[in-house]
N, C-alpha and C positions, 0 to 999 in steps of 0.2 A: 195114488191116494193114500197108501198104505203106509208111507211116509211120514203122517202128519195126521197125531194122535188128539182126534179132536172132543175123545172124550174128555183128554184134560182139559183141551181149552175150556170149555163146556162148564167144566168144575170150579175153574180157575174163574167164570163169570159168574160164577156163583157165590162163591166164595167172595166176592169184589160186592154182588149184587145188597149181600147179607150186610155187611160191613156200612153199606149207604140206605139200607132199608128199606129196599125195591123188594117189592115181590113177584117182579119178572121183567123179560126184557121182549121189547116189540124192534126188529129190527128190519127195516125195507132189503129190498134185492140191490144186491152192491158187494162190494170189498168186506164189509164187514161178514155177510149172509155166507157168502164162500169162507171167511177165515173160521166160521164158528160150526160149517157143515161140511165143506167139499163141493156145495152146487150153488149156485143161484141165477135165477132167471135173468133178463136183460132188464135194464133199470129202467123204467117209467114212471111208473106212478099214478097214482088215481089222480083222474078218473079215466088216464088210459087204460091200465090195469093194475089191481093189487097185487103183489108178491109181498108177502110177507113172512118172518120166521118170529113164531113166539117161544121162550125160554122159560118158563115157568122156574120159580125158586124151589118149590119141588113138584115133580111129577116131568112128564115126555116132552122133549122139545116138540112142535107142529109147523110145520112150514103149511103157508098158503101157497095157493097160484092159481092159474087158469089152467081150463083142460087140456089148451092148446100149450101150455109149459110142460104140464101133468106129461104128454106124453115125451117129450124131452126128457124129461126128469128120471123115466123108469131107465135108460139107456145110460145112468151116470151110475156112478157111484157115490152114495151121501153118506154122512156121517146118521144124518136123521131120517127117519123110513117113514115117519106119518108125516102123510100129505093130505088137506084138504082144499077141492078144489071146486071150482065154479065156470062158467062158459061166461067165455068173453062177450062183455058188452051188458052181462046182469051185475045189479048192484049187490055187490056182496055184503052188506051191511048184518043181516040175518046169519051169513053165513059166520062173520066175527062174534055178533051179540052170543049165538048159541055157543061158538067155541069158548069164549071167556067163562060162559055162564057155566061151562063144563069142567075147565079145568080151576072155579071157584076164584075169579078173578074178575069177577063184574064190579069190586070194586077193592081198593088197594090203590097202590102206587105202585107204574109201570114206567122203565125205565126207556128213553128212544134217543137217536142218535139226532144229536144239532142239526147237520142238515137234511131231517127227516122234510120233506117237499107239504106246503099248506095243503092242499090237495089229501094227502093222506092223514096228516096229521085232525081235520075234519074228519074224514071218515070215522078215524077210530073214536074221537070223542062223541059223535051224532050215537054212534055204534054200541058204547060204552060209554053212556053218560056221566056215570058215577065215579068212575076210574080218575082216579090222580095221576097226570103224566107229569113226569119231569127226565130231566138229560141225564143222559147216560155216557156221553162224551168221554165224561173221565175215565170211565170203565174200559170201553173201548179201546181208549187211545193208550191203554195201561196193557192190554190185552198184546195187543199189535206190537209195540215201540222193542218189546226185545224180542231179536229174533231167535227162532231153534235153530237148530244145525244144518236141518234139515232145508230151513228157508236161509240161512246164509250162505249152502251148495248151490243153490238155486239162485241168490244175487250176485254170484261169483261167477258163473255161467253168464247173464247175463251183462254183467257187466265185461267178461269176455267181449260177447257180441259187441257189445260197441266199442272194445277198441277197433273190434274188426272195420267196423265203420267208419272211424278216424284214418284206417289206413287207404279206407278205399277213397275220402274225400281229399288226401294227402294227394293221390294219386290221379284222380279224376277231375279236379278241380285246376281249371285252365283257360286262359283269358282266351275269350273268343266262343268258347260252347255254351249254351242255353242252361240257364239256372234248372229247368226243368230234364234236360238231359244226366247234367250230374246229380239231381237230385234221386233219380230214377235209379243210375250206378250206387248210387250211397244206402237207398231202400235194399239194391238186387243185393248187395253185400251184407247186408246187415241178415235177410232171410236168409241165404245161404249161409252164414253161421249159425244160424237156429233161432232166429227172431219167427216168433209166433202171429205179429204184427206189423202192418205197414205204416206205421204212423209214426213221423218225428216231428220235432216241434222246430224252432230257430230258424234259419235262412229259408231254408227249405218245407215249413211247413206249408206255403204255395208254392207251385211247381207251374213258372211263370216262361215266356219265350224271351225274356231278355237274355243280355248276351253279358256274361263276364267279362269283367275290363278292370284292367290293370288299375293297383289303388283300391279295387273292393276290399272289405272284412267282410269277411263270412263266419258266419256265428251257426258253425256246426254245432247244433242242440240233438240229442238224442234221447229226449224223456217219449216215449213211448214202446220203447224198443220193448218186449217181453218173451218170457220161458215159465210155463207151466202156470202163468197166473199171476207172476209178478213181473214189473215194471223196473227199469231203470230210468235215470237221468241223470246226464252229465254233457259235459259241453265243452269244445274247444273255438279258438277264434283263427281262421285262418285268412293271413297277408295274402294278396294276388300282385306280386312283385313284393321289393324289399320296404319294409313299412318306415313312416317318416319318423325325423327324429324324435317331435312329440307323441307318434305313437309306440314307440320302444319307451320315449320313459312313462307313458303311461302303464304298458306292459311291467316298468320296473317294478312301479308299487303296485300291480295288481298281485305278482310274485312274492313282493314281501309279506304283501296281506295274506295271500294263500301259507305264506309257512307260518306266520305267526297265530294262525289259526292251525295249524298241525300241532303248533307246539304246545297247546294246552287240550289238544284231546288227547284225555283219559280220565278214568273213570273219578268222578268226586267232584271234578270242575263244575262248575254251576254255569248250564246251557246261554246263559246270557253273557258271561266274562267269552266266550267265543265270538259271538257276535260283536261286544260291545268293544273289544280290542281290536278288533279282527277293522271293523270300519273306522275305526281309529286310526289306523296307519294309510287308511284312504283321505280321510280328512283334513289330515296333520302334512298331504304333501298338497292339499288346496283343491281335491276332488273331494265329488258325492259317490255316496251308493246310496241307492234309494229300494233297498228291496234285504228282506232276510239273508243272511249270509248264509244258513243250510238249513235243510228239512229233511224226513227221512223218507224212504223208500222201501216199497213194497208192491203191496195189492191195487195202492190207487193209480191209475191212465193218467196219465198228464198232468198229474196235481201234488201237492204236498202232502205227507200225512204225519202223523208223530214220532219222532221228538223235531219239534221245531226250535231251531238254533236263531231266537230273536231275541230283542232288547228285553223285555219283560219272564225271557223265561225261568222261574228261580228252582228249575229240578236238576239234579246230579247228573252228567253224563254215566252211564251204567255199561257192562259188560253185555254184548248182544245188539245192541244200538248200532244200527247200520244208517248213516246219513252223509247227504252231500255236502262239501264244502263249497261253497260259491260266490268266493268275491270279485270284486268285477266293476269297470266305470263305463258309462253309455260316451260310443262315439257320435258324435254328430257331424254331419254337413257330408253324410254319406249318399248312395242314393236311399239306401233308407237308415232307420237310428238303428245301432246293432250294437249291443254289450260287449266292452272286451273284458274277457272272463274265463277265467278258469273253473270248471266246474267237477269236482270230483267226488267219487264216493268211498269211504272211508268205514270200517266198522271198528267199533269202538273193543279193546281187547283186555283181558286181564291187567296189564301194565302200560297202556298206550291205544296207538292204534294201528291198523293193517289196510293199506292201499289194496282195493278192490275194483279200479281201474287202473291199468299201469299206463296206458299213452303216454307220449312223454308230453311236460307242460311247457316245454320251451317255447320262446318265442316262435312261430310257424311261419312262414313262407314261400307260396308256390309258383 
């Protein structure tokens, strides 16, 4: 914990907070609650349960939760020490109207994250009738998008871990064994490098009793892998015998696409010339991609989170910016549709950028 100095962040949302005219920030249990404390409860949501963290623009951050998190909670280490809490299954309504009313915020404009769940977003307005909410997204995703040092040790590790898991599907993967048996080798390998998590996404996200057979693509996906909190994603496609000629030259341009998007990361490129060249050289050989070419990586499980490398995005690639590269054409008339795709994560550097998973991206076949 002592890594990751969240009084700045803290500041830093403050600072962001002032600038848009928020006078605090209401933020659910999730990725963001961990990047701005060190703890957060498991995500639900009213009216399973409330967690909640309030930021006030000035005065003590307060995390909510239930008693049953409360005693969790004492056993962590948080950046924020006021907690107040409620037993599961009472409506905490009372318990928010009094806290607003205390730290002078019954009404104002309060800042919450886009996918803040209807369910809470109710509560809080029933709760705090007078209160002006609006998004706070920008903030967030401004907060998050460059990493520290500290969190790019930590994606560097991580993305470790998964090549380790490249090598193990390299290796385990063989016409005739059960998707479900290699899938099982490619989790055991990925924990035993330090994956915190058993969850990946691609071929293997069900762990099925069919049988490999020659002519599969396996679309080894590794976005769940994690260490200390944060997530990886990245992805290799591997041949089960030697791939047909239309599938190496689709592999040709998925390659060109993968460098012609290296060649423009660094820092000043505007996020969209990534994307919009990058699917260009898939187009221009008579294929689609039908999906963002990269997003970054962190705190969120399975998902995208900021800087997303799409056609509309018009902000500067920056220093600290850790995101995947992902171009890639769907195969079809498989037994199932499976992306060939290179997926890589890249952080963005003073001059350029720095390969953060090394596998190699060559054509694969097992």
């Amino acid at each position: 914990m002592a890594e990751f100095d969240f009084a700045s962040r803290i500041d830093r949302a403050r600072s962001l907070m002032a600038e848009q005219g928020l006078d605090g920030l209401y933020i659910n249990a999730g990725p963001n609650m961990y990047y701005l404390t060190g703890f957060s409860p498991l995500e639900g949501g009213w009216p399973i349960w409330l967690s909640a963290l309030l930021i006030p623009l000035d005065g003590e951050p307060v995390i909510v939760m239930t008693e049953m998190y409360h005693d969790i909670f004492v056993h962590h280490e948080s950046h924020v020490q006021d907690a107040r809490t409620y037993m599961d299954g009472e409506d905490p309504s009372h318990l928010l109207a009094d806290l607003f009313r205390e730290k002078g915020l019954s009404s104002g404009c309060m800042g919450v994250e886009d996918g803040m769940g209807f369910g809470d977003f109710r509560l809080l307005s029933d709760a705090v009738p007078a209160l002006e909410i609006s998004s706070a997204q920008g903030i967030l995703d401004q907060l998050r998008m460059i990493k520290d040092s500290a969190e790019i040790e930590i994606l560097r590790r991580v993305c470790g871990i998964m090549d380790a898991g490249y090598e193990a599907a390299q290796r385990e993967i063989k016409e005739g064994r059960t998707e479900a048996a290699v899938g099982m080798d490619v989790i055991r390998a990925l924990v035993e490098a330090g994956s915190e998590t058993l969850e990946v996404a691609g071929h293997f996200s069900t762990l099925s009793a069919r049988r490999i057979q020659r002519g599969d693509a396996i679309d080894v996906d590794l976005a769940g892998v994690s260490y200390k909190g944060y997530f990886g994603d990245s992805a290799r496609t591997f041949f089960v015998g030697p791939p047909t000629d239309e599938e190496r030259a689709m592999y040709d341009v998925v390659i060109r696409a993968y460098h012609r998007a290296l060649e423009l990361v660094r820092p000043g490129v505007e996020a969209r010339r990534v994307h919009n060249e990058t699917v260009k050289v898939i187009r221009d050989a008579g294929y689609d991609m039908t999906w963002k070419v990269g997003h970054g990586i962190g705190l969120t499980c399975l998902g995208h989170e900021a800087p997303l490398l799409q056609q509309d995005a018009d902000f500067p690639l920056e220093p600290g910016m850790v995101h995947v590269i992902d171009p890639g054409i769907f195969l079809r008339d498989k037994h199932r549709d499976s992306p060939l795709h290179i997926e890589d994560v890249v952080l963005v550097t003073e001059d350029g950028y720095e390969h953060l998973t090394q596998f190699s991206t060559e054509l694969l076949w097992v």
